[in-house]
N, C-alpha and C positions, 0 to 999 in steps of 0.2 A: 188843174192848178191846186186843187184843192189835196191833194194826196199829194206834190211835190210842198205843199206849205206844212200838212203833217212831218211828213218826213225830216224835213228841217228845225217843226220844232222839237222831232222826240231829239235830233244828233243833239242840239241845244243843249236840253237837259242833261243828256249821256255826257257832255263833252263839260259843263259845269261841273256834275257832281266828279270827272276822272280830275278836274284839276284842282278842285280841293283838296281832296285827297292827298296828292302828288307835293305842293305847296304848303300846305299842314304840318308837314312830317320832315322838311329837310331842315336844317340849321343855320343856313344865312351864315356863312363866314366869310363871302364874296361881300361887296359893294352893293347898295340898293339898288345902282344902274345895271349891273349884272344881272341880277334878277329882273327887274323891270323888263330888259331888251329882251331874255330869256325868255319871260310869259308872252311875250309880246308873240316871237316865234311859234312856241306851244299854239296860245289861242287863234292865232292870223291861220296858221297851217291846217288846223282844225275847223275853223269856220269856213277855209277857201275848200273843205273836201265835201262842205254840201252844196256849196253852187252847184252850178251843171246836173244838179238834181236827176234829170233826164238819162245819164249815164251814170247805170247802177256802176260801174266800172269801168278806169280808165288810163292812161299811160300819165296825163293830167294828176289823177287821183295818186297814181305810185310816187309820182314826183312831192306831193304835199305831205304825204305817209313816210316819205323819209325824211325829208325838213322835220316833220313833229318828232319822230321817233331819233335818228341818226343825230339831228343840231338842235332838239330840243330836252327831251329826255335822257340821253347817254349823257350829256355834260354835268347836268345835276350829280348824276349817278358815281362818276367820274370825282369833281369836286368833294362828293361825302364820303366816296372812299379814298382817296388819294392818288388817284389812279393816275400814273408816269409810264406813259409807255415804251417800251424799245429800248429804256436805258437812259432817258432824255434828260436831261437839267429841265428844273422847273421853269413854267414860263408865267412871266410877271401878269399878274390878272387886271391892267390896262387895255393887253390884247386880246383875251378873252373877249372883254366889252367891245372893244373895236370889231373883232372878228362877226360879234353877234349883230352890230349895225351893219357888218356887210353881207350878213347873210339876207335881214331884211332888206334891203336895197335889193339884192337876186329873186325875193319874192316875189317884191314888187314890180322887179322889169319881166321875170316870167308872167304873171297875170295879167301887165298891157297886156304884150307882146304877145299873149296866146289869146286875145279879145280879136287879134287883125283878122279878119276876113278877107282869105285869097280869091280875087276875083274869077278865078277860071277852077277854081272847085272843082264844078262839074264836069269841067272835060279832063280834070286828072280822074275824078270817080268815073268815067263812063270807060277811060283807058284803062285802068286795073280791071274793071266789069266786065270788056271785052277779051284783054291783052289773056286774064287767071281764069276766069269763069268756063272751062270747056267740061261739059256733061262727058262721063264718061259710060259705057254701059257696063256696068259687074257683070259679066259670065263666066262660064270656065276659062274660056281663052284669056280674060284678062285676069283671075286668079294665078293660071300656071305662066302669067307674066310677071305678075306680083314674087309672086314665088320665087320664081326662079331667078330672078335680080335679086333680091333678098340674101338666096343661099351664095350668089357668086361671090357680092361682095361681102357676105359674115365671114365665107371660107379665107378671101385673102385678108380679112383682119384678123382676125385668130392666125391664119397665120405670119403676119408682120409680127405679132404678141406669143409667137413661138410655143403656142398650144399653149400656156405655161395659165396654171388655175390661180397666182395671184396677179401674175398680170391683164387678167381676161375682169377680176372682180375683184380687186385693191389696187387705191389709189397710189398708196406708197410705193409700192413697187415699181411703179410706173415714170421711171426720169429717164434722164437722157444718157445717163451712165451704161444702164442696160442694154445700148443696141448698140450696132457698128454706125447706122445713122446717123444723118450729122445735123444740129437743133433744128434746122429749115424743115427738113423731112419732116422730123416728129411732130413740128410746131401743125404743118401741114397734113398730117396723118390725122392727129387728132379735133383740128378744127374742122378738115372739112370730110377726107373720107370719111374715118370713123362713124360721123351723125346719120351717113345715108340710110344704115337700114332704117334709123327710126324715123326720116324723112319719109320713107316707105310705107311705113307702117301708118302715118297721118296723113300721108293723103289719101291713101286706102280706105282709111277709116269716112276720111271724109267723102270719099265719093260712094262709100256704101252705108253710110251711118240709118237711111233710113229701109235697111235692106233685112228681113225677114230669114232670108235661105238660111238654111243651115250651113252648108257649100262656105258660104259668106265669112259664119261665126267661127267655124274651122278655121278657114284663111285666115282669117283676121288674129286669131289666136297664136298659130304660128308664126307667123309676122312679127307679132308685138314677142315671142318667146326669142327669135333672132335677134329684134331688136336689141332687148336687156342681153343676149348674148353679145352681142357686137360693141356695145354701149351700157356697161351696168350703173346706174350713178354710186354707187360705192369706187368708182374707179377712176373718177375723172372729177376736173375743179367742182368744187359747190356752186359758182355760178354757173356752169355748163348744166350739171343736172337739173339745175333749178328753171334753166333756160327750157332745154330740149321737156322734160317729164313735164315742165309746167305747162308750154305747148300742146302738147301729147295729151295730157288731162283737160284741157280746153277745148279741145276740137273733139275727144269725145263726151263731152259731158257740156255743151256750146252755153246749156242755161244758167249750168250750177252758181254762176257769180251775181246771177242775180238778184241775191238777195241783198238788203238793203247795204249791210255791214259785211257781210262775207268776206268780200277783198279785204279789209281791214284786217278782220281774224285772220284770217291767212296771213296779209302781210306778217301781220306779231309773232305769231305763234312760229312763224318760219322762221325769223331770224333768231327766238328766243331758243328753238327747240331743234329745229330740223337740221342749220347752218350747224349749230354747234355740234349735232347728232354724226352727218356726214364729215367732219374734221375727225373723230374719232378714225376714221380709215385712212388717213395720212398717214398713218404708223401703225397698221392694223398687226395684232399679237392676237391670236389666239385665246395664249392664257390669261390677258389682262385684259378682255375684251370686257364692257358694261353697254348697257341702253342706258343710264341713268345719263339724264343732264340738267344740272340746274342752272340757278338763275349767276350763279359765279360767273358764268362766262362773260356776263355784261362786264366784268373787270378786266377781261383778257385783251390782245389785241385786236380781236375780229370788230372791236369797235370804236376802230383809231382815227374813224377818220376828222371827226371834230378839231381833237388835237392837233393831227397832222397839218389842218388847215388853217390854225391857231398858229405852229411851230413856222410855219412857213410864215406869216406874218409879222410873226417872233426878231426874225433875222433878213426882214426886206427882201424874200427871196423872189423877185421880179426878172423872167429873163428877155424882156421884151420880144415874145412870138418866138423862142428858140426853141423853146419844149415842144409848141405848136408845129413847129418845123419838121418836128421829128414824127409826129403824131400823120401828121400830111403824107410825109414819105416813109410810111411804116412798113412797105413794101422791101425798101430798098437794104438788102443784108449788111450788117453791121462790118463783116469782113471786106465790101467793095465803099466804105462809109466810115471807117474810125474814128470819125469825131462824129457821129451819129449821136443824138441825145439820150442821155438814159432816161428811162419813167421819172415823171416831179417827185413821186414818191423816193425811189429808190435816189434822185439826184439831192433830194433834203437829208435821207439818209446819209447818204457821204458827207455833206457839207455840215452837218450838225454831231458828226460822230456817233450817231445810234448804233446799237446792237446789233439790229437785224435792217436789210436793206428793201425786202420786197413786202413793204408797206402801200397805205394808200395813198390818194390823194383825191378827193375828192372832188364833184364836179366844178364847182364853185371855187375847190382853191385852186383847179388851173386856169380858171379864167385869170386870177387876181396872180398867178406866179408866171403870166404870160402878159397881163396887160394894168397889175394893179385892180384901182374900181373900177376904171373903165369895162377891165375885162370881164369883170362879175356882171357888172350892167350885160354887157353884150353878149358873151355866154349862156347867160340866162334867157335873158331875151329873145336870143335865136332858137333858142331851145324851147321856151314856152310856142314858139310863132309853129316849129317843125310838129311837136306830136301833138299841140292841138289841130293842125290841119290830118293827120293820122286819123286822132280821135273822129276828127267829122267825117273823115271817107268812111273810117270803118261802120259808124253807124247809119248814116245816112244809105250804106249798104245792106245794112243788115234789116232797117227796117222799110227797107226797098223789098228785100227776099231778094236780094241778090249778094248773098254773101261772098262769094266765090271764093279761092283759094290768098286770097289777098286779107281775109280774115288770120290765114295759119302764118305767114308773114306778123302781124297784128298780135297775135301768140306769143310768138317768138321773144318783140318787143320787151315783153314786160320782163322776162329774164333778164336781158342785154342792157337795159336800162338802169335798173337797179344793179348793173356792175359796173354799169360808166359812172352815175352819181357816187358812186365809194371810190371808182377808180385805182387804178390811174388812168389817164385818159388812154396813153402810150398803147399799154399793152389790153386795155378792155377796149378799144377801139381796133386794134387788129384782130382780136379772137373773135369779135361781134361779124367783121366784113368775111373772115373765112365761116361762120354756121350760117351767114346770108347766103354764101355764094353756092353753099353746099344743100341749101335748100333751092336754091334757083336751078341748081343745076339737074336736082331728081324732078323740080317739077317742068321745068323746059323739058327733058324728056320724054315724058307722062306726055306731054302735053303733045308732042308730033307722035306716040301711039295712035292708028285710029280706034274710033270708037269700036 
């Protein structure tokens, strides 16, 4: 108790002197309710990321780190510079305020709502324990199975990507224009083939992570060099890389977020550095290639989603469960469905005249452009209730010592998350169920291997 009581009072500290700071220096040309509800967000978001003490890190914690950062910090940022994104008519700063009382109300129904305790818990933890958990033995025969799945499918992705060097490691190169396939495939290509070798390469790692042989280091090396051949993240979305590598660097490195703030850094420094680093290859040129990235980008649109959830409230855009509709059967091709829903995002875009159509929408504003408050409460709520019972399998697992392969699932999460909260739900919710299905799919096999 006494080292979760430290811990809370250094964030304290830490968390005072960042919001002086922050509130010192901007200019106040919003309403005092504006700012008010604003700090309100900032400080509530930041005090709820040392609860739960216990878990240095958590799907919980990503959820509060983007409230702070994404609806607490960008809007400031936003208002001192002028920031209109997409081409948009200003929106009257009524709805701002409004917008920011509904975000607090989504706080507040995620932290009940993640308090519930599921009575049967333990028999979902004892099913993952059993269902994931299969030892496997590292020897050679299961190296030259590793392997040799590996190469079969890097050879037929390389060749879908026609040998071709910027389609194998640039993203831009990579649309739907390029192939005689038709979007289903590709969409399908790249959600769920594509990931396997590095599905491969993580659960390898993790069933020989405490493995010595040299045999082993070999393997594993080649593995992970297929992988980045099959899957470079210079070539594929920013949330995909950030999904898959971020998995990938978890399961081999299971401690490294242990440290008190670590998650945090990471969060920041990714979305300030790394997101805006990897957009660089959306148009990648040779000659005008730079590493530099600075803090500019916070102006750009990689951080629309405030506003978009703002705009949408702007214009009453409530479809009563039609977006959701579409969200539900996202399966179902747009060609056998033509009145299929577009993304909230791209459907605000049309209705509001914007620039560009493949914006966000964040978690929160499809609750509210599906259901109103209602749906923010509910939204949220379901959502606080879903990955804190996550949160508890995973570590009531882990500090069982039974982590099992239901930890790399766990992984995965925290990528897929942070692309649903930016959103849209439409299209971050269908790319999330195909890198599930395509991890289910390498470990359901692995898993009738015998040992």
């Amino acid at each position: 108790m006494i080292k979760i009581f430290k811990g809370q009072i250094y964030w304290a500290v830490l968390s005072i002197f960042f919001l002086t700071i922050i509130y010192v220096n901007i200019s106040y040309s919003y309403s005092a309710m504006f700012y008010i509800t604003n700090f309100l967000i900032v400080s509530i978001s930041l005090f709820l990321l040392s609860t739960g003490y216990q878990y240095t890190y958590s799907l919980a914690k990503l959820f509060y780190l983007f409230i702070f950062f994404m609806f607490g910090i960008v809007p400031l940022n936003d208002i001192e510079n002028g920031n209109i994104y997409w081409g948009g008519s200003p929106i009257a700063e009524n709805f701002y305020t409004y917008g920011n009382f509904l975000i607090l109300s989504g706080l507040f129904s995620f932290y009940i709502f993640g308090k519930i305790k599921l009575s049967k818990v333990n028999s979902i933890i004892n099913f993952f324990d059993n269902f994931y958990n299969k030892e496997m033995r590292i020897n050679l025969t299961s190296n030259i199975f590793f392997l040799f799945s590996s190469i079969i499918i890097t050879i037929y992705i390389l060749n879908f990507l026609h040998f071709d060097f910027y389609h194998i490691f640039f993203r831009g190169s990579m649309d739907g224009n390029s192939y005689d396939d038709d979007q289903i495939t590709l969409l399908f290509f790249n959600n769920v083939i594509r990931p396997i070798p590095i599905f491969i390469f993580i659960l390898y790692r993790y069933y020989s992570i405490n493995s010595c042989k040299l045999s082993n280091h070999i393997t594993g090396i080649l593995l992970f060099l297929l992988a980045v051949l099959s899957i470079s993240p210079t070539s594929i979305a920013r949330f995909q890389a950030a999904t898959l590598y971020g998995a990938l660097f978890m399961t081999c490195f299971p401690n490294f977020l242990n440290g008190a703030y670590r998650m945090q850094l990471i969060f920041i420094s990714g979305i300030l550095y790394f997101f805006p680093f990897l957009n660089k290859f959306r148009d990648f040129n040779f000659d005008t290639f730079d590493f530099s990235v600075s803090l500019d980008s916070m102006n750009e649109g990689h951080f629309d989603a405030y506003q978009t959830f703002v705009r949408a409230i702007s214009v009453d855009f409530v479809s009563y469960g039609h977006q959701l509709l579409g969200v539900i059967l996202f399966f179902i091709p747009r060609v056998f469905w033509p009145q299929k829903p577009l993304g909230s995002g791209a459907q605000l875009a049309d209705d509001t005249g914007l620039l560009f159509s493949n914006i966000s929408m964040p978690f929160l504003g499809e609750g509210y452009v599906n259901f109103g408050l209602i749906g923010v409460l509910v939204f949220c709520g379901f959502l606080g209730f879903f990955i804190s019972m996550l949160d508890n399998i995973y570590w009531s697992l882990l500090n069982n010592g039974r982590r099992g392969i239901f930890a790399i699932f766990y992984y995965l999460l925290f990528g897929l998350l942070f692309f649903m909260l930016r959103g849209d739900l439409l299209s971050s919710f269908a790319y999330s169920a195909g890198l599930i299905c395509s991890l289910l799919l390498v470990s359901f096999f692995i898993k009738k291997i015998p040992s």
